[in-house]
Residue frames as a rotation matrix with the C-alpha (Angstrom) as fourth column:
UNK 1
0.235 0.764 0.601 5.65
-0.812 -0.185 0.553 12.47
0.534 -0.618 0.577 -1.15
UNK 2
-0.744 -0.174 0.646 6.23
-0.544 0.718 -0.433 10.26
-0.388 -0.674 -0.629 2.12
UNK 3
-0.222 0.768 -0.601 4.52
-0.604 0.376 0.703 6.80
0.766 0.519 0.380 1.36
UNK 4
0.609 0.594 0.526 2.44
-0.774 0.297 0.560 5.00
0.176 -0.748 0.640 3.26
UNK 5
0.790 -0.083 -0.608 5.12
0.157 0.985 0.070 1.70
0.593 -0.150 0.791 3.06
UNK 6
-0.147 -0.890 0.431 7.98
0.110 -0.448 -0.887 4.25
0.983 -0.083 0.164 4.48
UNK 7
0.093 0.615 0.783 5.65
-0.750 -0.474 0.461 4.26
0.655 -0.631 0.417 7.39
UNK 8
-0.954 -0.281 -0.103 6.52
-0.094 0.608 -0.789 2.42
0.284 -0.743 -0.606 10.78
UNK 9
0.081 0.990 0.117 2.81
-0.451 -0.069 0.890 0.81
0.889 -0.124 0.441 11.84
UNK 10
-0.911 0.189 0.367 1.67
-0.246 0.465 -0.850 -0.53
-0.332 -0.865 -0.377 15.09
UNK 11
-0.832 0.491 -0.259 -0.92
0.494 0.867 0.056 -3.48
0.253 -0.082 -0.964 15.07
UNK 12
-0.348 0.307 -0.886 -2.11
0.912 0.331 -0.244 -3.26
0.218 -0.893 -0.395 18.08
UNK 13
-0.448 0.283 -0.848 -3.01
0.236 -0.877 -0.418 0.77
-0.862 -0.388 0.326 17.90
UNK 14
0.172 0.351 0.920 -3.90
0.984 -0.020 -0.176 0.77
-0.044 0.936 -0.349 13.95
UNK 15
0.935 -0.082 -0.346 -1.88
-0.186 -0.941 -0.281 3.61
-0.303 0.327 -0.895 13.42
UNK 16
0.384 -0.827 0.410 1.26
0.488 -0.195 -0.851 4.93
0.784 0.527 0.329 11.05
UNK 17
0.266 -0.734 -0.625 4.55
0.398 -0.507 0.765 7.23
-0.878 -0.452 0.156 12.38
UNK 18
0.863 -0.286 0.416 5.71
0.343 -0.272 -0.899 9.42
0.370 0.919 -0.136 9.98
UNK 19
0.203 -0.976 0.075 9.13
0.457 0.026 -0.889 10.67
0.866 0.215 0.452 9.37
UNK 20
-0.302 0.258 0.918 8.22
-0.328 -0.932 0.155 13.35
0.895 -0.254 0.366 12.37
UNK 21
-0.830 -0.230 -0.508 7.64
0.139 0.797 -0.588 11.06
0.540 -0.559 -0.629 14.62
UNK 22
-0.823 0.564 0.069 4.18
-0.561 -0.787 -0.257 12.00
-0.091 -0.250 0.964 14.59
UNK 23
-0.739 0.297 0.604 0.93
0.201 0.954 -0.223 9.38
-0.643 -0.043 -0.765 14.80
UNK 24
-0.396 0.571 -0.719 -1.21
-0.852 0.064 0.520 9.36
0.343 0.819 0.460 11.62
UNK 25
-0.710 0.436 0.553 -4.66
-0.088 0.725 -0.684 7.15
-0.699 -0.534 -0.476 13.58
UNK 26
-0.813 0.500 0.298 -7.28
0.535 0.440 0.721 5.61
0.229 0.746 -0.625 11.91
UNK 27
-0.949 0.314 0.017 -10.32
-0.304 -0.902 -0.307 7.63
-0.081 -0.297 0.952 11.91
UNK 28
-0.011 0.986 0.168 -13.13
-0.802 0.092 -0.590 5.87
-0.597 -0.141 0.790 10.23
UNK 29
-0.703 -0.383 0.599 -13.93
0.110 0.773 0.625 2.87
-0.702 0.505 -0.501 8.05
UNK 30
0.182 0.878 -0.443 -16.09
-0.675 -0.216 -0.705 3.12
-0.715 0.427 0.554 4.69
UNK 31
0.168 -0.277 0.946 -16.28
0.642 0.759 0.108 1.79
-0.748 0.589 0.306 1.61
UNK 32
0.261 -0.006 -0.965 -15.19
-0.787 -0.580 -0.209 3.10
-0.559 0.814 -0.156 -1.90
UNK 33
0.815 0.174 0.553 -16.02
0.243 0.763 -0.598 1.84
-0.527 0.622 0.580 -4.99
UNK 34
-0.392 -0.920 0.003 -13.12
0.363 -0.152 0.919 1.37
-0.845 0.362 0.394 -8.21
UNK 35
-0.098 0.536 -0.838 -13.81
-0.971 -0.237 -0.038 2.57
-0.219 0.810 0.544 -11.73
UNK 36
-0.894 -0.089 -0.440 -14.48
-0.428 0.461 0.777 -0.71
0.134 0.883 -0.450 -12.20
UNK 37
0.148 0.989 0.018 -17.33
-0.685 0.089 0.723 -0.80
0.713 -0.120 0.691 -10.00
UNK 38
0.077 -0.179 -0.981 -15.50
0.639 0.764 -0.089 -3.18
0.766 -0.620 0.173 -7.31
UNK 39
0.702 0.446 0.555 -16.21
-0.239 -0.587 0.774 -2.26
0.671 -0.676 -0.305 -3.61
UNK 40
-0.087 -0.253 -0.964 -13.86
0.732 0.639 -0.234 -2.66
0.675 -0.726 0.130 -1.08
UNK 41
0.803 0.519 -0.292 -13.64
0.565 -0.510 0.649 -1.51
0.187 -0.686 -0.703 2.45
UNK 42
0.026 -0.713 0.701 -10.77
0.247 -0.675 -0.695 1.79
0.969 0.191 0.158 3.08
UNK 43
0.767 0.256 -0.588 -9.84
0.637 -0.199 0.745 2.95
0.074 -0.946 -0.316 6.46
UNK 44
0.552 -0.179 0.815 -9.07
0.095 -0.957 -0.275 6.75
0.829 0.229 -0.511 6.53
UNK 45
0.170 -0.543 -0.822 -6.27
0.926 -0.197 0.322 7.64
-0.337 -0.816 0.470 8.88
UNK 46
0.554 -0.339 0.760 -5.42
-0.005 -0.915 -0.404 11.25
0.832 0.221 -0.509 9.28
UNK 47
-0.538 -0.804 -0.253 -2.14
0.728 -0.293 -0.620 12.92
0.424 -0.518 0.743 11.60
UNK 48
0.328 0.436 -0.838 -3.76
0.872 -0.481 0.091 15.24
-0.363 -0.761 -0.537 14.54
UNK 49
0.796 0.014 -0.605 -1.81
0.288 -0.888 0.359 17.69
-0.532 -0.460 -0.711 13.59
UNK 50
0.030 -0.924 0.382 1.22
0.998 0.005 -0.066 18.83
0.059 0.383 0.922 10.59
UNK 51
0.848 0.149 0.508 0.70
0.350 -0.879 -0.325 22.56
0.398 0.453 -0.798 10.88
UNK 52
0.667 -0.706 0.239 4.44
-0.643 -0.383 0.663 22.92
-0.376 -0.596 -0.709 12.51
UNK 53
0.608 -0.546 0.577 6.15
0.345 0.836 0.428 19.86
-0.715 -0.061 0.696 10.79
UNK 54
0.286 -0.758 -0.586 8.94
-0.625 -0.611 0.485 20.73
-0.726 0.227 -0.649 9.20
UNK 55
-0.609 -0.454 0.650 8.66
0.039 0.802 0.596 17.79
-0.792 0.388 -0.471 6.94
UNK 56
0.215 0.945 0.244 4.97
0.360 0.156 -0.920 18.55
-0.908 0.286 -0.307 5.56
UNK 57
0.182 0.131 -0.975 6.36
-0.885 -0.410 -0.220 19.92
-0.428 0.903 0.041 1.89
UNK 58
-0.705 -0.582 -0.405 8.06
-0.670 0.734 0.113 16.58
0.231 0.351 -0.908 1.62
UNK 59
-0.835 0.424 0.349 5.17
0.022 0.660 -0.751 14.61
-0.549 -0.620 -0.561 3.35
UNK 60
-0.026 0.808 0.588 2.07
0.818 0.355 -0.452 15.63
-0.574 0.469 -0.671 1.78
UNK 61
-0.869 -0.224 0.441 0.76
0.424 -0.796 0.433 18.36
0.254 0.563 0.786 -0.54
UNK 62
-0.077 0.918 -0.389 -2.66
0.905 0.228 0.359 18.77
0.419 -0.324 -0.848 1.44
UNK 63
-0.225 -0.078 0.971 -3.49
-0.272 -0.952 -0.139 22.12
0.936 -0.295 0.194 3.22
UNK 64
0.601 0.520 0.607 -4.53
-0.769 0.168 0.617 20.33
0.219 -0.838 0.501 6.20
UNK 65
0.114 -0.762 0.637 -2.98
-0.884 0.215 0.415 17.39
-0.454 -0.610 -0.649 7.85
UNK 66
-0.710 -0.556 -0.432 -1.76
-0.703 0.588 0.399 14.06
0.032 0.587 -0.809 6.50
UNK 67
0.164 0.922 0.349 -4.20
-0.664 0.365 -0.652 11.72
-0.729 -0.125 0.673 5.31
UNK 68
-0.820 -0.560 -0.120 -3.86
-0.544 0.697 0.467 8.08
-0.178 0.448 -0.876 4.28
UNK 69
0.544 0.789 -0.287 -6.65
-0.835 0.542 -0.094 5.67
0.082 0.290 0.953 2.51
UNK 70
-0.736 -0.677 0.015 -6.10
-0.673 0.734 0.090 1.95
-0.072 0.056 -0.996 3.12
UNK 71
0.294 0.596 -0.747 -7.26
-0.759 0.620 0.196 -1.23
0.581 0.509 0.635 1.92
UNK 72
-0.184 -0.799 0.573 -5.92
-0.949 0.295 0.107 -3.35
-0.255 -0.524 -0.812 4.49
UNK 73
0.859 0.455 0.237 -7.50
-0.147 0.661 -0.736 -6.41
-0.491 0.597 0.634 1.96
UNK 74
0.788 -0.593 -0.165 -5.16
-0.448 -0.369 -0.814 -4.97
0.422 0.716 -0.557 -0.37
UNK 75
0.301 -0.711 0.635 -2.28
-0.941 -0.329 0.078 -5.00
0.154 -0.621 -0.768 1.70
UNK 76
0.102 -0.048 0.994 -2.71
-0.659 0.745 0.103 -8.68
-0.745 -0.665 0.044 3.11
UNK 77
0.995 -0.003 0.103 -3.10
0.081 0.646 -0.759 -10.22
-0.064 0.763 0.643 -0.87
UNK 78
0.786 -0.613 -0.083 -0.55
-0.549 -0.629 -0.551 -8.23
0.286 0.478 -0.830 -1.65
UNK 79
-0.133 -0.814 0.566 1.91
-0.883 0.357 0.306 -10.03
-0.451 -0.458 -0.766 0.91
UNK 80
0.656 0.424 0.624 0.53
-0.190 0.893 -0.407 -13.28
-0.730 0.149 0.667 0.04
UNK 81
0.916 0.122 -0.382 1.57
-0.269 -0.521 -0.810 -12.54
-0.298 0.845 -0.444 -3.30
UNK 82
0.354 -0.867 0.351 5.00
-0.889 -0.429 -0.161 -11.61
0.290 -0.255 -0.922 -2.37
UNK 83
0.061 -0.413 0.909 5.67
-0.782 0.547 0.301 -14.87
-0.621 -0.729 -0.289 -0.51
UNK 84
0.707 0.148 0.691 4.34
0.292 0.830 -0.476 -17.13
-0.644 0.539 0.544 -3.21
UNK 85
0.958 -0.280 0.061 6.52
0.067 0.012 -0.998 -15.59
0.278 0.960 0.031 -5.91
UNK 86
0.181 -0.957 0.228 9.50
-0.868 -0.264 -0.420 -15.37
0.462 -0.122 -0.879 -3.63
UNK 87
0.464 -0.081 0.882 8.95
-0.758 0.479 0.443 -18.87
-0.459 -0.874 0.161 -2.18
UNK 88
-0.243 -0.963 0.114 10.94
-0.549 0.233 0.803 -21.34
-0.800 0.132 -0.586 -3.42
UNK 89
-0.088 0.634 0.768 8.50
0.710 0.581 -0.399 -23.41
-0.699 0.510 -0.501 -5.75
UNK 90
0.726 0.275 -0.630 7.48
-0.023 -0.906 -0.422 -19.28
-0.687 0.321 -0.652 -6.62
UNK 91
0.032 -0.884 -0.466 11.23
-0.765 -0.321 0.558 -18.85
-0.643 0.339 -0.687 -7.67
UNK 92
-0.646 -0.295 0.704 11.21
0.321 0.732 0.602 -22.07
-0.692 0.615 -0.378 -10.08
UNK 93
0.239 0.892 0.384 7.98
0.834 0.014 -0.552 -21.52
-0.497 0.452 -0.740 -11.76
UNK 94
0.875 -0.169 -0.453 9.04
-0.303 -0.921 -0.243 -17.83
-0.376 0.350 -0.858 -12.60
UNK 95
-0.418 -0.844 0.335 12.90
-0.257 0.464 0.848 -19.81
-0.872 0.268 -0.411 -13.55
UNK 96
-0.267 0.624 0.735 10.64
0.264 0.781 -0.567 -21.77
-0.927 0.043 -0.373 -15.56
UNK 97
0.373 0.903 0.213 8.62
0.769 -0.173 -0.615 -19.57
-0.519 0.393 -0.759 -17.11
UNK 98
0.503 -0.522 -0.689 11.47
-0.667 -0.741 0.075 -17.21
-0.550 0.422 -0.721 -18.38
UNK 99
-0.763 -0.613 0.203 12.79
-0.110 0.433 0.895 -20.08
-0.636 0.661 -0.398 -20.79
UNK 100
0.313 0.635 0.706 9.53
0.581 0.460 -0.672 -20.97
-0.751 0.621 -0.225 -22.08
UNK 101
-0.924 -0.170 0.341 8.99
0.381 -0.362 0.851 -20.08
-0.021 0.916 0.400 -25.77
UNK 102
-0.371 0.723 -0.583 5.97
-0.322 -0.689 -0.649 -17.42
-0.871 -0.053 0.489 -26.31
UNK 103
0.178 0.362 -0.915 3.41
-0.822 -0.457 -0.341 -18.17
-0.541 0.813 0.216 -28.70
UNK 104
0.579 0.002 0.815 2.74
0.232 0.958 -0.167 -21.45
-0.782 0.286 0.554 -31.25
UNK 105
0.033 -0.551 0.834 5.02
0.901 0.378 0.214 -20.38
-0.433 0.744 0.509 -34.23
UNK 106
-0.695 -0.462 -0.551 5.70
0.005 -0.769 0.639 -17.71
-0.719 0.442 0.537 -36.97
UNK 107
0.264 0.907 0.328 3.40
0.776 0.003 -0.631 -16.46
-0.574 0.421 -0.703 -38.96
UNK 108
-0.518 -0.650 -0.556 4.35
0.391 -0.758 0.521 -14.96
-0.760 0.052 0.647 -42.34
């Protein structure tokens, strides 16, 4: 299935492109809870139209048109994330932390 990071976005229109060169817009905003009982907010994007794409077995498995859930929370930690563990300080600390030794001793 086409993912959502394979997906060319545009800011400034809050919408995806798919492979089809086809716009996949944001429709509504809601909330949905996890199983763990955490809320966050999702914004549903769906494609106007796949009933002619010639990609749609490869794209979705939906009977209707493509349809993406986002967390755009998600998304933004996520980078964060990414930078800290790839920023240089990131890269030592992980250096670092692959020599430590695991754990206060043997225990037989």
């Amino acid at each position: 299935m086409a993912l959502r990071e394979n997906m060319a976005y545009d800011s400034e229109k809050d919408e995806y492109t798919c492979q089809a060169e086809k716009q996949i817009r944001a429709k509504y905003v809601g909330k949905q809870k996890t199983k763990s009982v955490y809320e966050r907010e999702v914004t549903y994007y769906e494609c106007d139209d796949c009933s002619q794409c010639k990609f749609k077995k490869k794209c979705t498995r939906a009977k209707g048109n493509r349809k993406l859930q986002v967390s755009k929370k998600f998304i933004a930690q996520r980078a964060a994330s990414l930078e800290r563990i790839t920023s240089p300080k990131g890269v030592q600390l992980r250096m670092n932390r692959s020599i430590q030794s695991e754990g206060g001793g043997w225990c037989h």
